[in-house]
PASEBA-1860 file (N, C-alpha, C; in nm, 3 decimals):
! residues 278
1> XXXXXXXX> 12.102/-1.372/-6.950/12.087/-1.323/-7.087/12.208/-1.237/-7.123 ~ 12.279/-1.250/-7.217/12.398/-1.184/-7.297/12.366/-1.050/-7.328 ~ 12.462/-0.941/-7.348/12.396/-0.780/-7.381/12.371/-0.828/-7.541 ~ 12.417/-0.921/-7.593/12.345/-0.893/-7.762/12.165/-0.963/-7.730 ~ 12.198/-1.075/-7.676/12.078/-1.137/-7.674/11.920/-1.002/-7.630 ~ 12.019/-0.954/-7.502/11.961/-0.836/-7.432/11.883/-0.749/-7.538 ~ 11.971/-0.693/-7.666/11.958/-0.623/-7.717/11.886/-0.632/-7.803 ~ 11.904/-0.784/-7.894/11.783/-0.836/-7.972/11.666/-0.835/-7.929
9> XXXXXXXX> 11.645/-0.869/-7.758/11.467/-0.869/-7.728/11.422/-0.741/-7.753 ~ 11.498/-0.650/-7.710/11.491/-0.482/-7.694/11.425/-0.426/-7.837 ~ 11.502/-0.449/-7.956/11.500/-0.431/-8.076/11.336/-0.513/-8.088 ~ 11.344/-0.647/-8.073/11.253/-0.663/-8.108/11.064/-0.639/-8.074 ~ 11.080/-0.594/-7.961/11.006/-0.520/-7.889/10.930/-0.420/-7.926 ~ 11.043/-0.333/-7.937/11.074/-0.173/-8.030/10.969/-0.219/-8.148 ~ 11.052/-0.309/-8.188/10.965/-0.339/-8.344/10.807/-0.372/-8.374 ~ 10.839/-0.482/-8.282/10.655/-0.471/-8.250/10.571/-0.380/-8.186
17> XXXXXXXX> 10.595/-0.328/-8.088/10.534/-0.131/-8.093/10.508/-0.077/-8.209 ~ 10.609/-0.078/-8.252/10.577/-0.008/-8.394/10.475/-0.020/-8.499 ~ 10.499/-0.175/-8.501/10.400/-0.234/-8.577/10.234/-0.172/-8.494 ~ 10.268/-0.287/-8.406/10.117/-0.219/-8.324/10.048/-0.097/-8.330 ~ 10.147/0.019/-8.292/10.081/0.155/-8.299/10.100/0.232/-8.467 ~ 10.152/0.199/-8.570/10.167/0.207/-8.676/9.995/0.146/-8.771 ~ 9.972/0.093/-8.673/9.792/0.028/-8.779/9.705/0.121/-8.722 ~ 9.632/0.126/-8.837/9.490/0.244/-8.849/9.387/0.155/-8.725
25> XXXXXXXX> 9.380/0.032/-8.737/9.340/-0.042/-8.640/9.338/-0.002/-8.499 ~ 9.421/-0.001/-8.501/9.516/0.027/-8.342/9.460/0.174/-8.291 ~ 9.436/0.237/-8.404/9.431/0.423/-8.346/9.265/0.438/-8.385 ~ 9.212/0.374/-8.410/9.053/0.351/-8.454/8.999/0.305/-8.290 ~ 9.047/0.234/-8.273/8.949/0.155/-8.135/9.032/0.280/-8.002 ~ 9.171/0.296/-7.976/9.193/0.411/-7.940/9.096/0.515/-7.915 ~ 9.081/0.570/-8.016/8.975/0.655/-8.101/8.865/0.612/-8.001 ~ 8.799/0.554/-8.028/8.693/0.495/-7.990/8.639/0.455/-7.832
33> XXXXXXXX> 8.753/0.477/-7.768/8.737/0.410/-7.651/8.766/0.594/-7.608 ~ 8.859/0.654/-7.655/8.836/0.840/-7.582/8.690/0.855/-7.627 ~ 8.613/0.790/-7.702/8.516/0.897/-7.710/8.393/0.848/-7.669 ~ 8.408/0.732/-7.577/8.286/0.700/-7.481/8.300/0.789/-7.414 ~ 8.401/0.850/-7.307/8.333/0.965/-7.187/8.270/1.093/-7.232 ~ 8.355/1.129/-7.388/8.318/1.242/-7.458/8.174/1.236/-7.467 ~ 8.115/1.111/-7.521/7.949/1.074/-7.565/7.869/1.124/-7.459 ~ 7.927/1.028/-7.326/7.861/1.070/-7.201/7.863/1.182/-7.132
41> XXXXXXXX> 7.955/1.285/-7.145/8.018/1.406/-7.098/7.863/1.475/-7.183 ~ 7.872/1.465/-7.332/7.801/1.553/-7.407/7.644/1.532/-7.363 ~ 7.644/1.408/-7.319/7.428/1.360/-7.327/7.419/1.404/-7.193 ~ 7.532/1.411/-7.061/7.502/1.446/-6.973/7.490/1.621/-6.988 ~ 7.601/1.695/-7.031/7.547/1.822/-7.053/7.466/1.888/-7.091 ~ 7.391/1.807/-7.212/7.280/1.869/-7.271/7.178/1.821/-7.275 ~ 7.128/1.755/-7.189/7.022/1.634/-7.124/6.958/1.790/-7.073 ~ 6.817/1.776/-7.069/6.733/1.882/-7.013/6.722/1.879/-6.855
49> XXXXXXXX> 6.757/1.738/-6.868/6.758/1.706/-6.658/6.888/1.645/-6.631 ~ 6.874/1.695/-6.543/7.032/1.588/-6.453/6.991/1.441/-6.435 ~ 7.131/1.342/-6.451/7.083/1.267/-6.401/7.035/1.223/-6.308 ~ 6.962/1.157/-6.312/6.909/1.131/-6.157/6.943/0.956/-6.052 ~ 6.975/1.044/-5.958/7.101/0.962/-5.822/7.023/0.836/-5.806 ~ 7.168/0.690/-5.859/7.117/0.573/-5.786/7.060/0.511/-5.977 ~ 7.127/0.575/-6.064/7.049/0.560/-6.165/7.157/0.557/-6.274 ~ 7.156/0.416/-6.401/7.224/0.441/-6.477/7.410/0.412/-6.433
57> XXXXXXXX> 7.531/0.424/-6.517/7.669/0.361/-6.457/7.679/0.443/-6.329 ~ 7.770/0.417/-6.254/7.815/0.456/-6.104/7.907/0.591/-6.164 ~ 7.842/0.693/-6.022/7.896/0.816/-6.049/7.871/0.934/-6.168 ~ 7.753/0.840/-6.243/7.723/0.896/-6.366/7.656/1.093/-6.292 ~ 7.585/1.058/-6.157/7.498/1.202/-6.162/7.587/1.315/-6.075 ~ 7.774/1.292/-6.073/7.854/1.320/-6.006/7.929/1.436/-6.114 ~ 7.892/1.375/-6.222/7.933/1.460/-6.373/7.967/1.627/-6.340 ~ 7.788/1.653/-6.337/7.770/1.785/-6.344/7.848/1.875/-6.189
65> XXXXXXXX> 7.861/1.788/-6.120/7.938/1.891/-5.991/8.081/1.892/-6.079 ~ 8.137/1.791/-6.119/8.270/1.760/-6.140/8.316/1.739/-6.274 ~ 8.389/1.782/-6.372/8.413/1.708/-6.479/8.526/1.614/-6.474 ~ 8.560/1.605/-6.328/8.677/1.499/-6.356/8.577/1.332/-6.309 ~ 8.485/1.295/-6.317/8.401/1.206/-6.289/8.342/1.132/-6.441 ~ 8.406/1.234/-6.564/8.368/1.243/-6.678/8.416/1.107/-6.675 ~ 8.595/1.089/-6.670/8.662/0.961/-6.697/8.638/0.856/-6.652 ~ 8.598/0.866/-6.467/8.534/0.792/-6.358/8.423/0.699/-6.476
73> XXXXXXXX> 8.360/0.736/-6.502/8.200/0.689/-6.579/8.297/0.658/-6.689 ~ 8.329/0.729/-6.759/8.448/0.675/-6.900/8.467/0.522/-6.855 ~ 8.585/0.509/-6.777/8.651/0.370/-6.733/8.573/0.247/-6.653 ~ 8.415/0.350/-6.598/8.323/0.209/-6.576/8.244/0.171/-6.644 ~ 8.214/0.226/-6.783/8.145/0.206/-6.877/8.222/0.101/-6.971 ~ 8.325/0.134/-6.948/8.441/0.091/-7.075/8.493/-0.054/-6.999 ~ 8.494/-0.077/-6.923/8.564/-0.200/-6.827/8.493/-0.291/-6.833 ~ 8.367/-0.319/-6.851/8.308/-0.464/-6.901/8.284/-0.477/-7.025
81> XXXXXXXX> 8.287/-0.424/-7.126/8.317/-0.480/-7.264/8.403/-0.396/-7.340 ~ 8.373/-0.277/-7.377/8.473/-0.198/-7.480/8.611/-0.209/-7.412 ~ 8.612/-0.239/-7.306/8.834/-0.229/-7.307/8.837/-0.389/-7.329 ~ 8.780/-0.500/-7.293/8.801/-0.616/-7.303/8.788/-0.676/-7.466 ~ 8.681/-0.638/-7.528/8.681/-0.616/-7.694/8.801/-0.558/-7.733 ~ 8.874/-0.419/-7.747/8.969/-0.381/-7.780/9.078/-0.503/-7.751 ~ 9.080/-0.556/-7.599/9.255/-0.624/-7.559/9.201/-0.731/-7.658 ~ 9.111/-0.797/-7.668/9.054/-0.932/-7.700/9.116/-0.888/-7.879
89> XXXXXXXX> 9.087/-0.846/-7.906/9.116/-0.779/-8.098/9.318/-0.765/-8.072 ~ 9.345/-0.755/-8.008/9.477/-0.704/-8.021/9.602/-0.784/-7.958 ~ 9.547/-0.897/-7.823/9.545/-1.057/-7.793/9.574/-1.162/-7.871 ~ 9.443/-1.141/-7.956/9.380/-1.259/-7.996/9.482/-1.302/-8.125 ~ 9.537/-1.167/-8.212/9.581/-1.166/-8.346/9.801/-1.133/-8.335 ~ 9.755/-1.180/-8.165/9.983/-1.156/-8.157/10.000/-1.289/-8.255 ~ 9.987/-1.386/-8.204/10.054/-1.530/-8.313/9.985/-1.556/-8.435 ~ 9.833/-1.589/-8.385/9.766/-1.588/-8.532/9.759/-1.487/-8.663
97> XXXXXXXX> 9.804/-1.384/-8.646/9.804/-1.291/-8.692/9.924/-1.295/-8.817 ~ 10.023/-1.348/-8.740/10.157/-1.299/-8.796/10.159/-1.460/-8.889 ~ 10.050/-1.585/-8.825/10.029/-1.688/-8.900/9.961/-1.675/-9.057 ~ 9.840/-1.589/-9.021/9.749/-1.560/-9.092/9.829/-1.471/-9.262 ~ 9.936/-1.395/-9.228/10.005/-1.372/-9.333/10.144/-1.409/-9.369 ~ 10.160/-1.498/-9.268/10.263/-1.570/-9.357/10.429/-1.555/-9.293 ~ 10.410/-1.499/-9.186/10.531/-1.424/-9.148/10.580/-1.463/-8.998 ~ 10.480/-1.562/-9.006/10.573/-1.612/-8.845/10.664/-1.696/-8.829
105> XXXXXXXX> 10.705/-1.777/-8.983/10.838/-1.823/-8.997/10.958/-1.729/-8.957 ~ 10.954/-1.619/-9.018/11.016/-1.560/-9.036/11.095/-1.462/-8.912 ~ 11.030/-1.447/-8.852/11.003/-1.410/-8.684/11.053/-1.479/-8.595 ~ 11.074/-1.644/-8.622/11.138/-1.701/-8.545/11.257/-1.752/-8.559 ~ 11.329/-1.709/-8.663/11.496/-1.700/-8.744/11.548/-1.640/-8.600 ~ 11.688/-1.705/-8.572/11.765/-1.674/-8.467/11.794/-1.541/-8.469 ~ 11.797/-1.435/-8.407/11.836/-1.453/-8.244/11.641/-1.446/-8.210 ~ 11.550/-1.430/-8.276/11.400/-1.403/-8.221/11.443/-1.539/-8.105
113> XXXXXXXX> 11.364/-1.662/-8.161/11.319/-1.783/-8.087/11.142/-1.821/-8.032 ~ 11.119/-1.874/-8.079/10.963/-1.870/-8.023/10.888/-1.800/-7.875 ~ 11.015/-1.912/-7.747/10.991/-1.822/-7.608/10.986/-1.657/-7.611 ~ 11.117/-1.604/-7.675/11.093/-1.439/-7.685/11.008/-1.422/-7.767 ~ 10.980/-1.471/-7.851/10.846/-1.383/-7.953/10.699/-1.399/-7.857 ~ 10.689/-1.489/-7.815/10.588/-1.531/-7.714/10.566/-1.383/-7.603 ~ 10.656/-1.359/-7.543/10.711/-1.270/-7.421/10.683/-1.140/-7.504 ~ 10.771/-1.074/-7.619/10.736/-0.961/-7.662/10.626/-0.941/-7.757
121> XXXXXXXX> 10.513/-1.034/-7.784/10.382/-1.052/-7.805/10.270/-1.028/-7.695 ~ 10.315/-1.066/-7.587/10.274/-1.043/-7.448/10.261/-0.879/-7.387 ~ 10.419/-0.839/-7.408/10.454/-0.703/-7.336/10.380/-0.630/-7.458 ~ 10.356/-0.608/-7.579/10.327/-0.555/-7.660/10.154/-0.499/-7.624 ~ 10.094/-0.644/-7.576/9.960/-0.632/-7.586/9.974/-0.553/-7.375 ~ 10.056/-0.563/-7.296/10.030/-0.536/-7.255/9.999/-0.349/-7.244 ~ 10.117/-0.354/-7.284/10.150/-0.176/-7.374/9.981/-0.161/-7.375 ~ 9.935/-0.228/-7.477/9.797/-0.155/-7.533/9.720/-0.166/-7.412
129> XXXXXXXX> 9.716/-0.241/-7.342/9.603/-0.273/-7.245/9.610/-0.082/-7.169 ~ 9.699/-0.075/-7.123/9.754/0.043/-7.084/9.764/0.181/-7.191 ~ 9.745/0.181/-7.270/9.709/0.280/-7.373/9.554/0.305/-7.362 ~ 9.470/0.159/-7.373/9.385/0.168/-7.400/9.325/0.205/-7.307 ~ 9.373/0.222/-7.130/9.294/0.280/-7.065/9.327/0.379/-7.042 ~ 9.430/0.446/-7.085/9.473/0.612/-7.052/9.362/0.667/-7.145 ~ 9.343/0.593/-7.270/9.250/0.685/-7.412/9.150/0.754/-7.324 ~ 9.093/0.613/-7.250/8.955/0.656/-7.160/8.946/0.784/-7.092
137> XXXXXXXX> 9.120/0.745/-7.005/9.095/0.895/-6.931/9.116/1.012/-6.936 ~ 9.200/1.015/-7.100/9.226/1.120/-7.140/9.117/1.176/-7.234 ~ 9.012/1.135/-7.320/8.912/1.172/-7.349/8.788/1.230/-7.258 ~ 8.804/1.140/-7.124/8.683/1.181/-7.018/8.776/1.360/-6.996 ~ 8.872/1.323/-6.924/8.938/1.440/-6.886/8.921/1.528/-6.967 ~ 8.942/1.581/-7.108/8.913/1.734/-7.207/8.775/1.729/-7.208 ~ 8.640/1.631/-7.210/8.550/1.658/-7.241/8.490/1.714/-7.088 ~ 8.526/1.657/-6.988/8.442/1.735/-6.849/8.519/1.845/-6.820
145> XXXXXXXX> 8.668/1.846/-6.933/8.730/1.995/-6.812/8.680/2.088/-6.921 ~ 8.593/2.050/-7.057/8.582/2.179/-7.131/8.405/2.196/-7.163 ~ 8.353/2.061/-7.043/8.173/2.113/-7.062/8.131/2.121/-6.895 ~ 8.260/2.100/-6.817/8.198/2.098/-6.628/8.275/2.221/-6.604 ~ 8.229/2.205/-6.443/8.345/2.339/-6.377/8.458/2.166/-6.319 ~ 8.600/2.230/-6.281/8.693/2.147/-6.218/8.737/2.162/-6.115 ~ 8.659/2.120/-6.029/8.695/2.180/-5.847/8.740/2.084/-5.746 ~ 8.707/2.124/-5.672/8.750/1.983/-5.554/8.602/1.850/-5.572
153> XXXXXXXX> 8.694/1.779/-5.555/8.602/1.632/-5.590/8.625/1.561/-5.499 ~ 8.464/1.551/-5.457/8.426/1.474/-5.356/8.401/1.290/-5.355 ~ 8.552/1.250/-5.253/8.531/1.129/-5.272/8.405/1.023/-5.222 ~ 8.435/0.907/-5.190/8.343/0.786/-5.143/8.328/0.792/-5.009 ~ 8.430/0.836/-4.961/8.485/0.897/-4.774/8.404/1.036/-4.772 ~ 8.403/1.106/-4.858/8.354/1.187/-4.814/8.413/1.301/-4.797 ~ 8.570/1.257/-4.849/8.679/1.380/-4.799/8.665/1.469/-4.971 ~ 8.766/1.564/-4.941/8.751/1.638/-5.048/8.908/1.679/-5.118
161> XXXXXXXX> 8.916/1.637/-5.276/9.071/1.675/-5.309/9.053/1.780/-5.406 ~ 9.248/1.806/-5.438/9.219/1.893/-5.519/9.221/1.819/-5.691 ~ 9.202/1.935/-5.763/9.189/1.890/-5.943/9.314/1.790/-5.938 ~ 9.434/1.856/-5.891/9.575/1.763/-5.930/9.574/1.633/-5.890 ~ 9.514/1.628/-5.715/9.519/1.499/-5.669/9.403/1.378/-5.733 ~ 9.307/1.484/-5.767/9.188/1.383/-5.831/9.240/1.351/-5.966 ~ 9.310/1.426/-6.049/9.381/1.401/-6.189/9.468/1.244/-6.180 ~ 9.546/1.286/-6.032/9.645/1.172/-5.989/9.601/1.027/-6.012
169> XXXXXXXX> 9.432/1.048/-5.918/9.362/0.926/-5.894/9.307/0.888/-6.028 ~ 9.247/0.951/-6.105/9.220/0.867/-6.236/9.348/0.860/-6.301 ~ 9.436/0.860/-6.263/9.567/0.804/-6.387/9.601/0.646/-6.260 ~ 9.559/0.624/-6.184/9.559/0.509/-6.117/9.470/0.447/-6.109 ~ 9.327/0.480/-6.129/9.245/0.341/-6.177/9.237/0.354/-6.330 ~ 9.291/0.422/-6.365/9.372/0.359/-6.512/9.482/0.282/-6.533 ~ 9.583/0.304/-6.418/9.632/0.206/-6.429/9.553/0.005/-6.363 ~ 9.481/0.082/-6.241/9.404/-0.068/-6.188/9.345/-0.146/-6.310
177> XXXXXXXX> 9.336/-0.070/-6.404/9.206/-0.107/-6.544/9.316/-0.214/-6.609 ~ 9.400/-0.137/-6.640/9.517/-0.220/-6.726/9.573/-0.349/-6.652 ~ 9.569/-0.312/-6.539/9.623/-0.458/-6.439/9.502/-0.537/-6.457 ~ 9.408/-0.501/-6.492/9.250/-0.587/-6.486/9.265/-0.664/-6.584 ~ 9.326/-0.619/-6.702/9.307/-0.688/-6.801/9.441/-0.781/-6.857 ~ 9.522/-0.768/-6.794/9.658/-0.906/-6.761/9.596/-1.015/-6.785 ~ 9.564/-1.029/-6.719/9.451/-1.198/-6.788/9.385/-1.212/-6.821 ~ 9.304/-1.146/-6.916/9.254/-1.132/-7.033/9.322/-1.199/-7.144
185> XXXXXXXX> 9.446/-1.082/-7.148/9.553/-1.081/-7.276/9.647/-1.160/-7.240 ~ 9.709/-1.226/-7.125/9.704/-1.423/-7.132/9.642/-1.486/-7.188 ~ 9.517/-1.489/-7.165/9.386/-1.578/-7.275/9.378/-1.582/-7.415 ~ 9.394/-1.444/-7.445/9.423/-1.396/-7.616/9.539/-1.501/-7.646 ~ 9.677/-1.435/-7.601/9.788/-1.504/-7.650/9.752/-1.660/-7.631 ~ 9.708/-1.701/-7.549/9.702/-1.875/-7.598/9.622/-1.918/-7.675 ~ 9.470/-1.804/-7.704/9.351/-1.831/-7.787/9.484/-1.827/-7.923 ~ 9.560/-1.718/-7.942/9.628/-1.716/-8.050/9.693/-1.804/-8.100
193> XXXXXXXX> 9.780/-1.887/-8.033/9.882/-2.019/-8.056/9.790/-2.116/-8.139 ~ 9.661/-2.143/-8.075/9.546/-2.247/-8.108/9.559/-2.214/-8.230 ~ 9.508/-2.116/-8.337/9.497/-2.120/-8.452/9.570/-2.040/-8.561 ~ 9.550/-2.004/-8.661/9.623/-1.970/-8.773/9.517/-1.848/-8.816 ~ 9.424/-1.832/-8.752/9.287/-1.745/-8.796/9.232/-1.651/-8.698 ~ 9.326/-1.529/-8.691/9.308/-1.448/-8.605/9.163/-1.420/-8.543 ~ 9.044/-1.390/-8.640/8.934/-1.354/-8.594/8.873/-1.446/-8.529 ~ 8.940/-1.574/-8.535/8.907/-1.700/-8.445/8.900/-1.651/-8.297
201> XXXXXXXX> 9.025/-1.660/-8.262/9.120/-1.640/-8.160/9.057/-1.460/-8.051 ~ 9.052/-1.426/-8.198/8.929/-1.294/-8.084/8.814/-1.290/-8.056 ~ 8.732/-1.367/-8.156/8.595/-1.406/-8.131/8.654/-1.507/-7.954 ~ 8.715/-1.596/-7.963/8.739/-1.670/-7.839/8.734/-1.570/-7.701 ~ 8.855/-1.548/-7.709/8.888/-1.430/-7.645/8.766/-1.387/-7.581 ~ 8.670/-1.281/-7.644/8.593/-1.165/-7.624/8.449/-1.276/-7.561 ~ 8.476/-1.353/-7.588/8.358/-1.437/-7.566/8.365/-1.521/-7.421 ~ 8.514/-1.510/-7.395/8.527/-1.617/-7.271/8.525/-1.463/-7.182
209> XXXXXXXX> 8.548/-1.328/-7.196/8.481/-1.213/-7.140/8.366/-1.197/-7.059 ~ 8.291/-1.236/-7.207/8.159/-1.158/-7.119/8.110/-1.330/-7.089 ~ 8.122/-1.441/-7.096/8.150/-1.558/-7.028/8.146/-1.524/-6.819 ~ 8.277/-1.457/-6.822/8.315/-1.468/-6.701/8.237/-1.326/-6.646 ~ 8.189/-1.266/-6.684/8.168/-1.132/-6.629/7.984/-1.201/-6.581 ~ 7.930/-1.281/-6.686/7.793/-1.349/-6.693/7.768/-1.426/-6.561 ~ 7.925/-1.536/-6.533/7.891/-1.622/-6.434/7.916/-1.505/-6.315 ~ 8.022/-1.389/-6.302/8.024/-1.322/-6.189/7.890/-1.292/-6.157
217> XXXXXXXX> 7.786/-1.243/-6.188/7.621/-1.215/-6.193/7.578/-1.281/-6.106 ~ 7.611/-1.414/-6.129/7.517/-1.524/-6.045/7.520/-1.535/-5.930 ~ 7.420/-1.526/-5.834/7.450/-1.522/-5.687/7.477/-1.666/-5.695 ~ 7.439/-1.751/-5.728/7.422/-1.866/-5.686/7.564/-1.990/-5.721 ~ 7.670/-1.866/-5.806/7.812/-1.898/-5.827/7.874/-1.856/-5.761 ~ 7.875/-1.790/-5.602/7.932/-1.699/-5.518/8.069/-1.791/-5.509 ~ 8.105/-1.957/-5.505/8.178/-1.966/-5.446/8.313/-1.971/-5.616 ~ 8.266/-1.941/-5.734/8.336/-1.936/-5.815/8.376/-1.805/-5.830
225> XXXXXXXX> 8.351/-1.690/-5.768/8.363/-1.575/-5.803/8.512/-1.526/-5.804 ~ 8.550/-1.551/-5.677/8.679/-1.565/-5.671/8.775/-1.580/-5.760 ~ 8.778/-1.675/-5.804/8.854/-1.760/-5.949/8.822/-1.675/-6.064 ~ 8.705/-1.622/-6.083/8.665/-1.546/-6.203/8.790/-1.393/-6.226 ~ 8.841/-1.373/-6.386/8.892/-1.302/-6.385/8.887/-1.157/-6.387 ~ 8.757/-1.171/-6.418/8.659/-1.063/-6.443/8.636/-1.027/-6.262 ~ 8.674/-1.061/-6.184/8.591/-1.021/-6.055/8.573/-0.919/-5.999 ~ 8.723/-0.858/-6.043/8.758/-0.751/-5.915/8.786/-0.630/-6.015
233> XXXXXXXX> 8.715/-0.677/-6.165/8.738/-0.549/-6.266/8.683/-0.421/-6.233 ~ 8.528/-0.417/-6.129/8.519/-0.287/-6.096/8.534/-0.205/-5.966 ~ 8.653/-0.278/-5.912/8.711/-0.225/-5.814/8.758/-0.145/-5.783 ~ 8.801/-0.075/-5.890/8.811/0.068/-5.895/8.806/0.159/-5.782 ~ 8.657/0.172/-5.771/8.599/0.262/-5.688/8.695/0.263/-5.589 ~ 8.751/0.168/-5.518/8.839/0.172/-5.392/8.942/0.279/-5.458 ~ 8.949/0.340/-5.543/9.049/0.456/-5.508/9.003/0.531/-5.474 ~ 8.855/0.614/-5.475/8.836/0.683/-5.457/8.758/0.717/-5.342
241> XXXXXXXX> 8.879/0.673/-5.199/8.863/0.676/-5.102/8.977/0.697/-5.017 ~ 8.976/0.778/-4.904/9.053/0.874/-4.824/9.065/0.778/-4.676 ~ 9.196/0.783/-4.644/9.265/0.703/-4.725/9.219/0.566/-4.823 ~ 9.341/0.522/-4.955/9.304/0.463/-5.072/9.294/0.332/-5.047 ~ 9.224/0.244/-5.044/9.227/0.118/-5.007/9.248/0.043/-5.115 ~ 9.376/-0.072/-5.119/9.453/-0.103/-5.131/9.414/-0.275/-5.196 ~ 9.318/-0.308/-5.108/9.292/-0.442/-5.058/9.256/-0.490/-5.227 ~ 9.145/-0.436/-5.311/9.124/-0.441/-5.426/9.192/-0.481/-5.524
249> XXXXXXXX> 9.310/-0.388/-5.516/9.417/-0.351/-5.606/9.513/-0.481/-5.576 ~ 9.529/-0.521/-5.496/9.624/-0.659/-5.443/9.539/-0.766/-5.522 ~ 9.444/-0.765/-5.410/9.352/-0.898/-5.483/9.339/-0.919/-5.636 ~ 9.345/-0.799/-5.690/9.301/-0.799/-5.820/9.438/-0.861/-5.921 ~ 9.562/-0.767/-5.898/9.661/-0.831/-5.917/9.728/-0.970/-5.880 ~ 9.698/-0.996/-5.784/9.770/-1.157/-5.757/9.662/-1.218/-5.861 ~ 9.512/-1.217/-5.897/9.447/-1.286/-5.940/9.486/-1.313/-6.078 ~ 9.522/-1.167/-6.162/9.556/-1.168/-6.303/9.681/-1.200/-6.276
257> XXXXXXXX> 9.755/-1.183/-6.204/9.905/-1.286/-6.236/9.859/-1.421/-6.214 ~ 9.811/-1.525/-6.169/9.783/-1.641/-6.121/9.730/-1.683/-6.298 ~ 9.660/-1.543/-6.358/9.555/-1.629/-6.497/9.685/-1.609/-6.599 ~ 9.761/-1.501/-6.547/9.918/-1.469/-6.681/10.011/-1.642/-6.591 ~ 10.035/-1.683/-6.502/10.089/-1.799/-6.521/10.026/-1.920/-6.561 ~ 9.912/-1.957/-6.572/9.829/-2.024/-6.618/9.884/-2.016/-6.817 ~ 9.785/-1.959/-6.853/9.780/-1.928/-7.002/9.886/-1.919/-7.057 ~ 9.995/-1.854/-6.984/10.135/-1.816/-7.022/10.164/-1.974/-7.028
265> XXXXXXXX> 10.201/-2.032/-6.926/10.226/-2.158/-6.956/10.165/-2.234/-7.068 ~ 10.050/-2.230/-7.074/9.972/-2.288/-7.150/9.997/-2.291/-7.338 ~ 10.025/-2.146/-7.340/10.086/-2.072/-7.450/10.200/-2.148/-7.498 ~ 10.253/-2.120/-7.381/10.448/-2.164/-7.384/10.461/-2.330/-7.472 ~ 10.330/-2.441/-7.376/10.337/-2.547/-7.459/10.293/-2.582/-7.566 ~ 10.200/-2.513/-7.624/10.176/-2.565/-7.722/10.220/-2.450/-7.827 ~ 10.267/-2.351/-7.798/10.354/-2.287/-7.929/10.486/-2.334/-7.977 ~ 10.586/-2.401/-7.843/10.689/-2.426/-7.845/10.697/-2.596/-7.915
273> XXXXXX> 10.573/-2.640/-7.899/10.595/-2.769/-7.956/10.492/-2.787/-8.137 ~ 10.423/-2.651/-8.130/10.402/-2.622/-8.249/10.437/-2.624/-8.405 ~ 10.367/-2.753/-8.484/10.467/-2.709/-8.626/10.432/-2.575/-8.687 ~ 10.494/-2.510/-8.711/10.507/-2.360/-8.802/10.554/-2.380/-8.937 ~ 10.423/-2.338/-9.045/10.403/-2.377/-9.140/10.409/-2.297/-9.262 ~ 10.386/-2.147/-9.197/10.370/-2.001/-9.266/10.423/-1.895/-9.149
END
């Protein structure tokens, strides 16, 4: 790649960020996704009883020792539909979107090209995927550090860290969250190419979600589980163990890269051989 060419993807990148985080859209579901742990932070504080252990999302009755568990429950609450709804809305509407008003001619005037618009449609949504799970943990985080005490937090091992190192660990299964959802927002972008009608393309999306999260359920699909992209979304927990096990976090990633070369490809052919009409 040439430093102008270089520079055009760069620019154009830039540009679509902008766009992206520039919509009321964009800072609404944001919005929305900080203020699940807040919800739960608040019903757990002022609940007349604690919760009670073995009961309700994982880690939920861990709250009241800890407010950094606020986010913990934030990001497992949020990981089977509200972060996959959000990527699925923000996926679904990279091509169709820019079809839907008229402007994806325009987008693909030299130096863009379809392949790079494809690619920084991609990195764009991945951006959000990764926004969208910091929101989580940055909403859990002010609401348990300003309704819990913030002490040492007791992991899955059993060992015990401090606020900083436990701070550390939820900014890493925030990041595991965002790697979760890589192939997801593969799926979007090709649901997107398919049509000209964004809410199409996210209804698709959000639907082939809880699709795959439905067949993970099934004992009796054990040997599809694997393949499912949804599998290893609440794997999480493996961080929060002394030492961090690792094994999760691999598996989980090779899996969503395997569904980003899939779709990506998939994308690639039928956008690139696409007539573009608007």
């Amino acid at each position: 790649m040439s430093p102008i060419s270089g520079l055009a993807s760069s620019r154009l990148f830039l540009s679509e960020l902008s766009v992206l985080f520039r919509r009321w859209r964009t800072w609404a579901m944001l919005v929305a996704l900080a203020a699940v742990p807040v919800l739960i932070a608040l019903a757990v504080r002022f609940s007349p009883n604690r919760p009670p252990s073995g009961r309700g999302p994982a880690f939920l009755d861990q709250i009241t020792h800890n407010g950094f568990f606020a986010g913990v429950v934030g990001l497992v609450v949020s990981t089977p539909l509200f972060l996959p709804l959000t990527v699925g809305v923000v996926s679904g509407d990279t091509i169709a979107g820019e079809a839907n008003l008229g402007t994806l001619r325009y987008l693909l005037v030299a130096p863009a090209g379809r392949v790079r618009l494809l690619v920084v449609k991609y990195l764009a949504a991945v951006v959000f995927c990764l926004a969208a799970a910091l929101a989580v943990v940055v909403g859990g985080t002010v609401a348990g550090a300003a309704l819990f005490p913030l002490g040492q937090a007791t992991l899955l091992s059993g060992d015990t860290i401090g606020p900083g190192e436990a701070f550390g660990r939820l900014l890493l299964m925030s990041l595991y969250v965002a790697v979760s959802l890589l192939g997801l927002s593969a799926i979007g972008l090709f649901a997107s190419t398919m049509t000209s009608v964004p809410v199409g393309a996210m209804a698709a999306t959000v639907v082939l979600a809880v699709v795959s999260q439905v067949l993970d359920a099934l004992d009796q699909l054990d040997w599809l589980h694997p393949w499912l992209f949804s599998d290893h979304w609440l794997g999480l927990a493996d961080l929060l163990r002394e030492p961090i096990s690792w094994t999760s976090f691999g598996e989980n990633a090779l899996l969503q890269l395997g569904y980003l070369a899939l779709f990506g490809a998939l994308a690639y052919g039928r956008f690139t051989t696409k007539d573009i009409l608007s």
